[in-house]
mmCIF file as Biopython writes it, N, C-alpha, C and O atoms, coordinates in Angstrom:
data_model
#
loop_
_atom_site.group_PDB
_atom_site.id
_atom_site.type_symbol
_atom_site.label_atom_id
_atom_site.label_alt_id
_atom_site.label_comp_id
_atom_site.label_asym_id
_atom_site.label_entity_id
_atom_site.label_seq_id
_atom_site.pdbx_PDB_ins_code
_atom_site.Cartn_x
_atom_site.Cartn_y
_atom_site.Cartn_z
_atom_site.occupancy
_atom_site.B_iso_or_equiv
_atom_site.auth_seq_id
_atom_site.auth_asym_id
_atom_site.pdbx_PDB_model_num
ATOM 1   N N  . UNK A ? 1  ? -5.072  -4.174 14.828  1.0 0.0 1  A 1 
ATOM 2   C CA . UNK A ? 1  ? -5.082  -4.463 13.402  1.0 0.0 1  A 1 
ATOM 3   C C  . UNK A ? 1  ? -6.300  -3.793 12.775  1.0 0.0 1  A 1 
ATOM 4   O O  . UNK A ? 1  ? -7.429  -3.996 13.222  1.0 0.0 1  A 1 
ATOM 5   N N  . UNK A ? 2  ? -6.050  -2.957 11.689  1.0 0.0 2  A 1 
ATOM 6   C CA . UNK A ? 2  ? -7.192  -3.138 10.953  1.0 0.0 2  A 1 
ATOM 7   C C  . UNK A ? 2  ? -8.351  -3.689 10.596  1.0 0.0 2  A 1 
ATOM 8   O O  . UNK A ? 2  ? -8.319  -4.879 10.284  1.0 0.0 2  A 1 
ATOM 9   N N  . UNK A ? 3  ? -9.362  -3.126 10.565  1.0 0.0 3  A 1 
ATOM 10  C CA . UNK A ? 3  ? -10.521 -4.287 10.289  1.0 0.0 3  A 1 
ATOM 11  C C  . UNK A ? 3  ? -10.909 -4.074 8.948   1.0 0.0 3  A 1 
ATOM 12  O O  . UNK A ? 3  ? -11.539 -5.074 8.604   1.0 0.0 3  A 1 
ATOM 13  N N  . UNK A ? 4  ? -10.822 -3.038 7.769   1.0 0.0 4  A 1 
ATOM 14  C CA . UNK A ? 4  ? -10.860 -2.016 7.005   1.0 0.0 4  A 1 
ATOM 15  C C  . UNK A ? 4  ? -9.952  -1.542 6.303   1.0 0.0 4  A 1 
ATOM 16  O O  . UNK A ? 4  ? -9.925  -0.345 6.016   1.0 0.0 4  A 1 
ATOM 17  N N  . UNK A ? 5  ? -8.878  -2.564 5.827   1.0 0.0 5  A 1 
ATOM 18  C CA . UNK A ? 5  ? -7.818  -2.224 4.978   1.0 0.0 5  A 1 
ATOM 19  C C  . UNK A ? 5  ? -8.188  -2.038 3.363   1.0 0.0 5  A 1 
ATOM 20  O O  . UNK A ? 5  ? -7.372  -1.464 2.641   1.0 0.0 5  A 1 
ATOM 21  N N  . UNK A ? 6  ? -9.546  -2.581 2.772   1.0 0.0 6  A 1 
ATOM 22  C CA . UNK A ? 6  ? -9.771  -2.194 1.591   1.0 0.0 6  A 1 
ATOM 23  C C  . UNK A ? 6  ? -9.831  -0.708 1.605   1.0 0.0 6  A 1 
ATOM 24  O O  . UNK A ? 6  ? -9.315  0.023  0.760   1.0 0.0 6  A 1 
ATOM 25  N N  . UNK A ? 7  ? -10.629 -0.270 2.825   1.0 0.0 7  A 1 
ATOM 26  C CA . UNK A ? 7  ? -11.496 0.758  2.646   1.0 0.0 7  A 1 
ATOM 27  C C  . UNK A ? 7  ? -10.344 1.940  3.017   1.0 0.0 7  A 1 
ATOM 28  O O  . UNK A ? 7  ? -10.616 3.132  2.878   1.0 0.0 7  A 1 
ATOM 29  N N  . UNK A ? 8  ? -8.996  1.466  3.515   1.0 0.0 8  A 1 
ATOM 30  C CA . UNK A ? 8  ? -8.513  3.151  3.781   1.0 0.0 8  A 1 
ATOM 31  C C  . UNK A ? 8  ? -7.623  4.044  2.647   1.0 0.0 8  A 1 
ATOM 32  O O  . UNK A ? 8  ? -6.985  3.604  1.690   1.0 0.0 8  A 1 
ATOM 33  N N  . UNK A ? 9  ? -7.802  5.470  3.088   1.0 0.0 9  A 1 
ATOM 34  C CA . UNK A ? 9  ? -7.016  6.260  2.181   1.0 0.0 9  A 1 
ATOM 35  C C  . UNK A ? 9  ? -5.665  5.828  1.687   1.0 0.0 9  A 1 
ATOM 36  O O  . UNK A ? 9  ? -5.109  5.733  0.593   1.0 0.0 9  A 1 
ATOM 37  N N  . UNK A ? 10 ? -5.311  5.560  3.195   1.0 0.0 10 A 1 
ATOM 38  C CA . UNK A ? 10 ? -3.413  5.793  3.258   1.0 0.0 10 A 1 
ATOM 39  C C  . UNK A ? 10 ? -2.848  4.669  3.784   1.0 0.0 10 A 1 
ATOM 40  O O  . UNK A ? 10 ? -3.345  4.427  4.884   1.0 0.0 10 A 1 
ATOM 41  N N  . UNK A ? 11 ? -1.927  3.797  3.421   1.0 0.0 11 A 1 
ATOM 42  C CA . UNK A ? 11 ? -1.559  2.784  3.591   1.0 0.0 11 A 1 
ATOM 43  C C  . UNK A ? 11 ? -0.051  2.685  4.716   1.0 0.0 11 A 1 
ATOM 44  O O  . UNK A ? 11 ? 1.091   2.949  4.339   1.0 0.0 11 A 1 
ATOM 45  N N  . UNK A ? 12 ? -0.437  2.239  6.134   1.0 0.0 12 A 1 
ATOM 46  C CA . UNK A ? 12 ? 0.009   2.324  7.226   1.0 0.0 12 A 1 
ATOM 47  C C  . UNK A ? 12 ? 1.317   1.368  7.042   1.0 0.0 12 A 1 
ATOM 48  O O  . UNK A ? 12 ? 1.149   0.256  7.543   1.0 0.0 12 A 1 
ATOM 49  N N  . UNK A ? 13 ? 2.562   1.570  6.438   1.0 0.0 13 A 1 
ATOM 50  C CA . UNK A ? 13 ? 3.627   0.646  6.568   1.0 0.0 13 A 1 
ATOM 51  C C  . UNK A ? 13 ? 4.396   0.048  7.912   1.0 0.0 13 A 1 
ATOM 52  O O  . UNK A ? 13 ? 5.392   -0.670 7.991   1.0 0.0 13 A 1 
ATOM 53  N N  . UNK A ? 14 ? 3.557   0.614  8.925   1.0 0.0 14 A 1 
ATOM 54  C CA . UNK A ? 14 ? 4.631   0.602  10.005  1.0 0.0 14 A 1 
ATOM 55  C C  . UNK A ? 14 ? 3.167   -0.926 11.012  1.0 0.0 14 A 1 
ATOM 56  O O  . UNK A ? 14 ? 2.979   -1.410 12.128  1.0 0.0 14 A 1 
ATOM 57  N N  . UNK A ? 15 ? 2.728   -0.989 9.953   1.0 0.0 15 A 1 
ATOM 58  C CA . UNK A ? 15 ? 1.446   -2.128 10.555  1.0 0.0 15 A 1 
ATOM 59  C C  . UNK A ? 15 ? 1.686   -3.280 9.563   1.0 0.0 15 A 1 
ATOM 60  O O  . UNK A ? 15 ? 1.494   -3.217 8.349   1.0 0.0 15 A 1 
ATOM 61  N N  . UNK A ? 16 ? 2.087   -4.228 10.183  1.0 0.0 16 A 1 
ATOM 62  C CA . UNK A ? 16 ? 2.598   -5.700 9.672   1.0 0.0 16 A 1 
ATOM 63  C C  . UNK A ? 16 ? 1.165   -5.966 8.556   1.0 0.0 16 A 1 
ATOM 64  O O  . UNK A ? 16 ? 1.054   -5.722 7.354   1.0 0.0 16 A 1 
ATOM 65  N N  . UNK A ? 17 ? 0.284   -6.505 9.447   1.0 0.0 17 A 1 
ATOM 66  C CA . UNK A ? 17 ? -1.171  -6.859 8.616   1.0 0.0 17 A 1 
ATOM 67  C C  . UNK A ? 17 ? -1.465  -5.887 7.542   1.0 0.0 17 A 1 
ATOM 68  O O  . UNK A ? 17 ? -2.103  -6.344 6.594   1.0 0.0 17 A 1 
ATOM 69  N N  . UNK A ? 18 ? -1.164  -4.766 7.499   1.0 0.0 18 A 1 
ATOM 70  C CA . UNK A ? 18 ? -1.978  -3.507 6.441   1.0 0.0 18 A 1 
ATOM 71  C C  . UNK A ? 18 ? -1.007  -3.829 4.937   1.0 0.0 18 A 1 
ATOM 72  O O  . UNK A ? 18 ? -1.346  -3.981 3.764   1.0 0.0 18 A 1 
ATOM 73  N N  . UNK A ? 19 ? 0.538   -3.844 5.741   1.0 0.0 19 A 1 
ATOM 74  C CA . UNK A ? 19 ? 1.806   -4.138 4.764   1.0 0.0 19 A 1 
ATOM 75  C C  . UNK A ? 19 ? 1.271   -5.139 4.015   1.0 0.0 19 A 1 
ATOM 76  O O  . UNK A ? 19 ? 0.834   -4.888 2.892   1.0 0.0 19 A 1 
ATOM 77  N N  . UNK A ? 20 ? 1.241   -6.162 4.440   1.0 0.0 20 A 1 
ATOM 78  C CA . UNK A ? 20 ? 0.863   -7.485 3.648   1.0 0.0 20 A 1 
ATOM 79  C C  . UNK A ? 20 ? -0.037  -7.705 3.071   1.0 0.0 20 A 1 
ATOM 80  O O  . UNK A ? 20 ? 0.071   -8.365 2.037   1.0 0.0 20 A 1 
ATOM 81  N N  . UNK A ? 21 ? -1.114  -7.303 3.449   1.0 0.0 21 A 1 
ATOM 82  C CA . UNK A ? 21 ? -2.688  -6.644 2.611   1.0 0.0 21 A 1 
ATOM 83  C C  . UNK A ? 21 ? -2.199  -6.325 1.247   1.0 0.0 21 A 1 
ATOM 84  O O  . UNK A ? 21 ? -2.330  -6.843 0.138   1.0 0.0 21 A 1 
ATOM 85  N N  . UNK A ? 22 ? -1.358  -4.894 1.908   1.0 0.0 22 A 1 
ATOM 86  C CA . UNK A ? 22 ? -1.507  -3.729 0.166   1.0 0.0 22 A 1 
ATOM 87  C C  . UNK A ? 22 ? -0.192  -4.474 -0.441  1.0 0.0 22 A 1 
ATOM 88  O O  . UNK A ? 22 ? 0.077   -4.273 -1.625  1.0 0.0 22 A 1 
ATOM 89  N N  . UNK A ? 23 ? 0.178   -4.859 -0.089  1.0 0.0 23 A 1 
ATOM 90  C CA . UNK A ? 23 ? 2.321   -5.830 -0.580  1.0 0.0 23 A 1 
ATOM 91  C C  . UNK A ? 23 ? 0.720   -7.189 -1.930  1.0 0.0 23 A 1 
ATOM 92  O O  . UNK A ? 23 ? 0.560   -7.224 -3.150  1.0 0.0 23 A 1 
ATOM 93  N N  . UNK A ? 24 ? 0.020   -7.939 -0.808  1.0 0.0 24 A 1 
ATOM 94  C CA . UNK A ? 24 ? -0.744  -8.824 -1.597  1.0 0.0 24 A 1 
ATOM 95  C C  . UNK A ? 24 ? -1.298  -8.576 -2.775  1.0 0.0 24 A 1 
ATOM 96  O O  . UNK A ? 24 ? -1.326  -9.359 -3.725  1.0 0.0 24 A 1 
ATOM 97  N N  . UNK A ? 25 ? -1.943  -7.010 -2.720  1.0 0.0 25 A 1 
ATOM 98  C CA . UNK A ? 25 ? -2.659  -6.123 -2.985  1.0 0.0 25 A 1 
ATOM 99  C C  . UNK A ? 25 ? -2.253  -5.713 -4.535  1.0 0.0 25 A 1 
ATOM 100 O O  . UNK A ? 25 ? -2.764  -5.945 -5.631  1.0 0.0 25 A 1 
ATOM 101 N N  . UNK A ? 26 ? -1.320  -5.134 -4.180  1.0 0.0 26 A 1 
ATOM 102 C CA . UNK A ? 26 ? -0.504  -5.110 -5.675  1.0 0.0 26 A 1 
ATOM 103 C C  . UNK A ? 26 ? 0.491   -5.530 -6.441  1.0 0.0 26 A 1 
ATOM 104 O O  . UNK A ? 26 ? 1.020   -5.000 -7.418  1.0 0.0 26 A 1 
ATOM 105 N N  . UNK A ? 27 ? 0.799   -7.056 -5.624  1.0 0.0 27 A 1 
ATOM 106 C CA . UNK A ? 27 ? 1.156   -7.908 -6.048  1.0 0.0 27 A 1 
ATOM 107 C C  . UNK A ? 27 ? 2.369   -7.827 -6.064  1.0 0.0 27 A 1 
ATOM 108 O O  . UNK A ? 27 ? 2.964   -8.813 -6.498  1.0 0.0 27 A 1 
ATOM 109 N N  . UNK A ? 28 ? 3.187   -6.629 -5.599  1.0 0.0 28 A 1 
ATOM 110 C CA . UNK A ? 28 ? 4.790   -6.560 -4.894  1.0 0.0 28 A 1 
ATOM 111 C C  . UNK A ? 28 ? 5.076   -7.201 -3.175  1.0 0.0 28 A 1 
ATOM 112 O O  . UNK A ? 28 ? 4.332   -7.581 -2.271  1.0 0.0 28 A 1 
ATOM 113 N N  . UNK A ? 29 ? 6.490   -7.068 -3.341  1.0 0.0 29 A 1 
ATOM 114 C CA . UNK A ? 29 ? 7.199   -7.308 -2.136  1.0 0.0 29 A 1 
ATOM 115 C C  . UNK A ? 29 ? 6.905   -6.547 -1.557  1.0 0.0 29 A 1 
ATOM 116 O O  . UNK A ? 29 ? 6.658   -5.471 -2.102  1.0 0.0 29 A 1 
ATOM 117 N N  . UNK A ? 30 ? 6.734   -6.730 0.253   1.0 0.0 30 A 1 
ATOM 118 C CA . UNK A ? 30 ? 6.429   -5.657 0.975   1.0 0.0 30 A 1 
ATOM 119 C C  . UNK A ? 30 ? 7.789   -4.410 0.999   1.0 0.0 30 A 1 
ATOM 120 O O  . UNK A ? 30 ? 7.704   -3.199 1.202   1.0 0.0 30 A 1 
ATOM 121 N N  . UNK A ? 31 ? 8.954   -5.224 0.721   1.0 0.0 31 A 1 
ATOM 122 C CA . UNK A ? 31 ? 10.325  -4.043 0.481   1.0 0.0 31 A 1 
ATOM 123 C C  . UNK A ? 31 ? 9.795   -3.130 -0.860  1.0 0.0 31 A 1 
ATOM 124 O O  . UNK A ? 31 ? 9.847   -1.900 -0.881  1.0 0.0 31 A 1 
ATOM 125 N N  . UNK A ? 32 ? 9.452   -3.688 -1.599  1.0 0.0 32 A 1 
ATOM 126 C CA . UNK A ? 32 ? 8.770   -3.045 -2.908  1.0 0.0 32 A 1 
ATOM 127 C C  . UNK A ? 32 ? 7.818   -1.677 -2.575  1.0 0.0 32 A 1 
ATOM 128 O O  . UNK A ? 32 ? 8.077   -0.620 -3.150  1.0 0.0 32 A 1 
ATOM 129 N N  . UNK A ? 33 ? 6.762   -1.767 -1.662  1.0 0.0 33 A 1 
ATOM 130 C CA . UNK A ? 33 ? 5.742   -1.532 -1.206  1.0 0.0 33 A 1 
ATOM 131 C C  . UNK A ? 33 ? 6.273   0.165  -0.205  1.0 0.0 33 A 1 
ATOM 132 O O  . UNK A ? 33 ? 5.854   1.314  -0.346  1.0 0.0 33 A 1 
ATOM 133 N N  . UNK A ? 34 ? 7.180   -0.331 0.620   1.0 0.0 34 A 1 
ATOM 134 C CA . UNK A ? 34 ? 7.887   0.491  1.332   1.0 0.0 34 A 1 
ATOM 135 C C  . UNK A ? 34 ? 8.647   1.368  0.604   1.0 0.0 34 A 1 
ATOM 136 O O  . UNK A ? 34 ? 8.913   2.523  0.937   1.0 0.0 34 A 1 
ATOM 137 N N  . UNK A ? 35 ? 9.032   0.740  -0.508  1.0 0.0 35 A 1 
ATOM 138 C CA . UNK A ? 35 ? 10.020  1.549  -1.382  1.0 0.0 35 A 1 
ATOM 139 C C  . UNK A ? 35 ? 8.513   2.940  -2.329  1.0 0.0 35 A 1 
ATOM 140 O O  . UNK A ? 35 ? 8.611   4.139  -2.589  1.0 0.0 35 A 1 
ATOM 141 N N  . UNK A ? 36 ? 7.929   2.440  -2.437  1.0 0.0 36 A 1 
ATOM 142 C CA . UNK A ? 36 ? 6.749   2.931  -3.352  1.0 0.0 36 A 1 
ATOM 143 C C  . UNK A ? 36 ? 6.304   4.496  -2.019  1.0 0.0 36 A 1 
ATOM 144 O O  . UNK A ? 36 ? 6.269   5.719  -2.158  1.0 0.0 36 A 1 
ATOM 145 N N  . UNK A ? 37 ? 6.106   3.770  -1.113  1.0 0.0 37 A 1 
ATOM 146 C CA . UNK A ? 37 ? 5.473   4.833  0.098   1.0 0.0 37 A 1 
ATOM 147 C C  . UNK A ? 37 ? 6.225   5.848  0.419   1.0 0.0 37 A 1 
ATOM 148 O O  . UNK A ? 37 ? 5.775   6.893  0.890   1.0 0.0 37 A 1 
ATOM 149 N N  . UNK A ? 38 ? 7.803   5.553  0.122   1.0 0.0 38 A 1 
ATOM 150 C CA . UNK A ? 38 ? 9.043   6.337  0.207   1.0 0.0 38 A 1 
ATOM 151 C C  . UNK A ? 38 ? 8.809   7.665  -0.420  1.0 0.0 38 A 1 
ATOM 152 O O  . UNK A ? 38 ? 8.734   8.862  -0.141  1.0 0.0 38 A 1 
ATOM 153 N N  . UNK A ? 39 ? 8.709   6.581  -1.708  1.0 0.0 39 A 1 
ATOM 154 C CA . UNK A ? 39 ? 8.939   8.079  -3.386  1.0 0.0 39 A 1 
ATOM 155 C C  . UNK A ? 39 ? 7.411   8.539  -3.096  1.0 0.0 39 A 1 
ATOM 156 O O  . UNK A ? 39 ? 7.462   9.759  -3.253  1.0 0.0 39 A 1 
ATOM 157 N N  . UNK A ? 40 ? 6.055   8.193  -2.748  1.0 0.0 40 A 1 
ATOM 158 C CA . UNK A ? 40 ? 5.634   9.172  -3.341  1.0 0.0 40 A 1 
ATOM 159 C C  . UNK A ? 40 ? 4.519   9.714  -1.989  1.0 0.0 40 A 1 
ATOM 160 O O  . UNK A ? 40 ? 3.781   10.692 -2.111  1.0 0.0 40 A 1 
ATOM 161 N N  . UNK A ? 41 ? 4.573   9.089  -1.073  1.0 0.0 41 A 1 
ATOM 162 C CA . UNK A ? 41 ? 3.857   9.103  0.049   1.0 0.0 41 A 1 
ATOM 163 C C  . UNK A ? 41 ? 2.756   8.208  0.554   1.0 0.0 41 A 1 
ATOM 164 O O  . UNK A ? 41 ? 2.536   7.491  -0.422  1.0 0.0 41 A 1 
ATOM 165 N N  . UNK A ? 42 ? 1.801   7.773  1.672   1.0 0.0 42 A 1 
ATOM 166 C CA . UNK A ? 42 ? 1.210   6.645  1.980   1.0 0.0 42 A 1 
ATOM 167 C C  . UNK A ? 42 ? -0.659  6.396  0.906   1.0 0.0 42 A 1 
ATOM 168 O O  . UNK A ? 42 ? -1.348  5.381  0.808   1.0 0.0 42 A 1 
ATOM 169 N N  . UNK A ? 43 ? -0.872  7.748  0.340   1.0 0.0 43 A 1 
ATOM 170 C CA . UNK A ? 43 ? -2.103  7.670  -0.212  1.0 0.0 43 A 1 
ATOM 171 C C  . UNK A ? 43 ? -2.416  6.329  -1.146  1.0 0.0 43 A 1 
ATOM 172 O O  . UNK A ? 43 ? -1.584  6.003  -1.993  1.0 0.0 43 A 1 
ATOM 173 N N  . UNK A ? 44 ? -3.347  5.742  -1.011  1.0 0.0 44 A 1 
ATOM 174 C CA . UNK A ? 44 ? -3.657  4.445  -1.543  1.0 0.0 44 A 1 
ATOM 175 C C  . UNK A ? 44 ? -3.604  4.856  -3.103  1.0 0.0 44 A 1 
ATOM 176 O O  . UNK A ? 44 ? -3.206  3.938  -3.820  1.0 0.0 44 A 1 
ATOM 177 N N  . UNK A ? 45 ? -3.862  5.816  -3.635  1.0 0.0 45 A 1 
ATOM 178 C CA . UNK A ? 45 ? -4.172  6.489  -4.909  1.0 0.0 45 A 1 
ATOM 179 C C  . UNK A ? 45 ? -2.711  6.709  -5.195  1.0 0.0 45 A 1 
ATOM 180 O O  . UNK A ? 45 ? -2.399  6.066  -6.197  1.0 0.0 45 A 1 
ATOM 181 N N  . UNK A ? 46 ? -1.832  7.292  -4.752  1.0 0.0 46 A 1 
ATOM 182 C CA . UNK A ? 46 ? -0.414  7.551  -5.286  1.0 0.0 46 A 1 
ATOM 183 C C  . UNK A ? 46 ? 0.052   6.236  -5.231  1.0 0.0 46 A 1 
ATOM 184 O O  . UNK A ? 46 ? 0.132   5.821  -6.388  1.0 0.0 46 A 1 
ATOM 185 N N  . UNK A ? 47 ? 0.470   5.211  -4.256  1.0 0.0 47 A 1 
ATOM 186 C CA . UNK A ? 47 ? 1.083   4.445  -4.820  1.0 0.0 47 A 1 
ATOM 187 C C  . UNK A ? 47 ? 0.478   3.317  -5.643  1.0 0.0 47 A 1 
ATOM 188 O O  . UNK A ? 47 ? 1.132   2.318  -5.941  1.0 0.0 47 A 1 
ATOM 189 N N  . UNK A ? 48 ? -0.611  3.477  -5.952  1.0 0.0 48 A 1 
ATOM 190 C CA . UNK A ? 48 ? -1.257  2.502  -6.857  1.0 0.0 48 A 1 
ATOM 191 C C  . UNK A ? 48 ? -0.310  3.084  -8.382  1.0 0.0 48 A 1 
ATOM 192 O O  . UNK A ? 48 ? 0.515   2.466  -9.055  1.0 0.0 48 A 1 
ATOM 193 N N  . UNK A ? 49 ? -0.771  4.303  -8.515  1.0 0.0 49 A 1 
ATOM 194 C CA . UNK A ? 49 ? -0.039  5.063  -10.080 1.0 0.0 49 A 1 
ATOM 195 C C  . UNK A ? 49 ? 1.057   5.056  -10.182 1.0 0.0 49 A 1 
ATOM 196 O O  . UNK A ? 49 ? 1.441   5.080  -11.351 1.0 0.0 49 A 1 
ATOM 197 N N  . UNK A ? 50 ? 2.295   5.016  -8.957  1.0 0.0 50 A 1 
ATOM 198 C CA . UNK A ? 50 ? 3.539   4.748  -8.756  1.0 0.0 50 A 1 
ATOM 199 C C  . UNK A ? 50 ? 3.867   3.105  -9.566  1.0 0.0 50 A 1 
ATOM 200 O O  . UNK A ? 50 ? 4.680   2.854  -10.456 1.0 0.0 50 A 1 
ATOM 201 N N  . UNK A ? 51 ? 3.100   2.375  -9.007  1.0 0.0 51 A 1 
ATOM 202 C CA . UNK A ? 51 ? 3.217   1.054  -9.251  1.0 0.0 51 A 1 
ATOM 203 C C  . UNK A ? 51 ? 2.469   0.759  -10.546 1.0 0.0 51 A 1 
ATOM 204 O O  . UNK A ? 51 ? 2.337   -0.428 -10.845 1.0 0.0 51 A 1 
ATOM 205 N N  . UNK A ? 52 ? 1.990   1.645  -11.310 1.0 0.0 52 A 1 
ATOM 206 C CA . UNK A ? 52 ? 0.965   1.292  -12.802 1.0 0.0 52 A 1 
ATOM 207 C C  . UNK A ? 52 ? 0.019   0.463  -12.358 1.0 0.0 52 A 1 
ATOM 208 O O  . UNK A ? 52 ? -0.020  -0.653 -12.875 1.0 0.0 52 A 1 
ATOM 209 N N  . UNK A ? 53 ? -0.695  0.713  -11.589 1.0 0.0 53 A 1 
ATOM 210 C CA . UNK A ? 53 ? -2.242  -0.107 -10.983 1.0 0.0 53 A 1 
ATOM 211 C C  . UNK A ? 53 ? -3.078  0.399  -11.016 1.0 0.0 53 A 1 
ATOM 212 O O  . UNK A ? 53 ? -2.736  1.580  -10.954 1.0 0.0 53 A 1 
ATOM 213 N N  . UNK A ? 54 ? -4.563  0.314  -11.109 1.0 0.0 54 A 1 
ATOM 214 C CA . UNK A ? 54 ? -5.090  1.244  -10.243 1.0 0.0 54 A 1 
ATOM 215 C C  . UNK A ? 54 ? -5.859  0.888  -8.840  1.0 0.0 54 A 1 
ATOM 216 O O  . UNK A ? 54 ? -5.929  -0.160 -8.197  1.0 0.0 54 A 1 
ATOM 217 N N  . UNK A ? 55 ? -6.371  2.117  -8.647  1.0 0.0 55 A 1 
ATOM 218 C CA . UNK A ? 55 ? -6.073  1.888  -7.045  1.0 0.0 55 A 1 
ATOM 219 C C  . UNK A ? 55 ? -7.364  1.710  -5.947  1.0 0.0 55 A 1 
ATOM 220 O O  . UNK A ? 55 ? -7.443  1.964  -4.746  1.0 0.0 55 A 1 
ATOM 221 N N  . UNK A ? 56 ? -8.886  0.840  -7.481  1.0 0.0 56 A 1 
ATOM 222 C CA . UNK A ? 56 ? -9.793  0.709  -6.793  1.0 0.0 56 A 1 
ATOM 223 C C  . UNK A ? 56 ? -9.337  -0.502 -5.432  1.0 0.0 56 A 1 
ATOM 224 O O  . UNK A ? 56 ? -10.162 -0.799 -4.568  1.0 0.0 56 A 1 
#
């Protein structure tokens, strides 16, 4: 598991704990979350703007 999920670039969907972090994170479903990583790729910065967040 992660120890350092604030701190990473790219958001690891295939890691239960990281999912639920960034799913908590921006306040979607982790299906939501997966769907987001789909369209635009894992960078913490893209799917924050995908989702209208930002992505401190």
């Amino acid at each position: 598991m992660p120890t350092e999920l604030h701190d990473k670039a790219h958001i690891d969907v295939f890691d239960r704990a990281a999912r639920e972090h960034w799913a908590l994170r921006f306040g979607v479903t982790e299906e939501h979350l997966r769907k987001a990583v789909r369209m635009v790729g894992s960078r913490v910065t893209s799917v924050a703007a995908y989702l209208g967040q930002a992505a401190h």
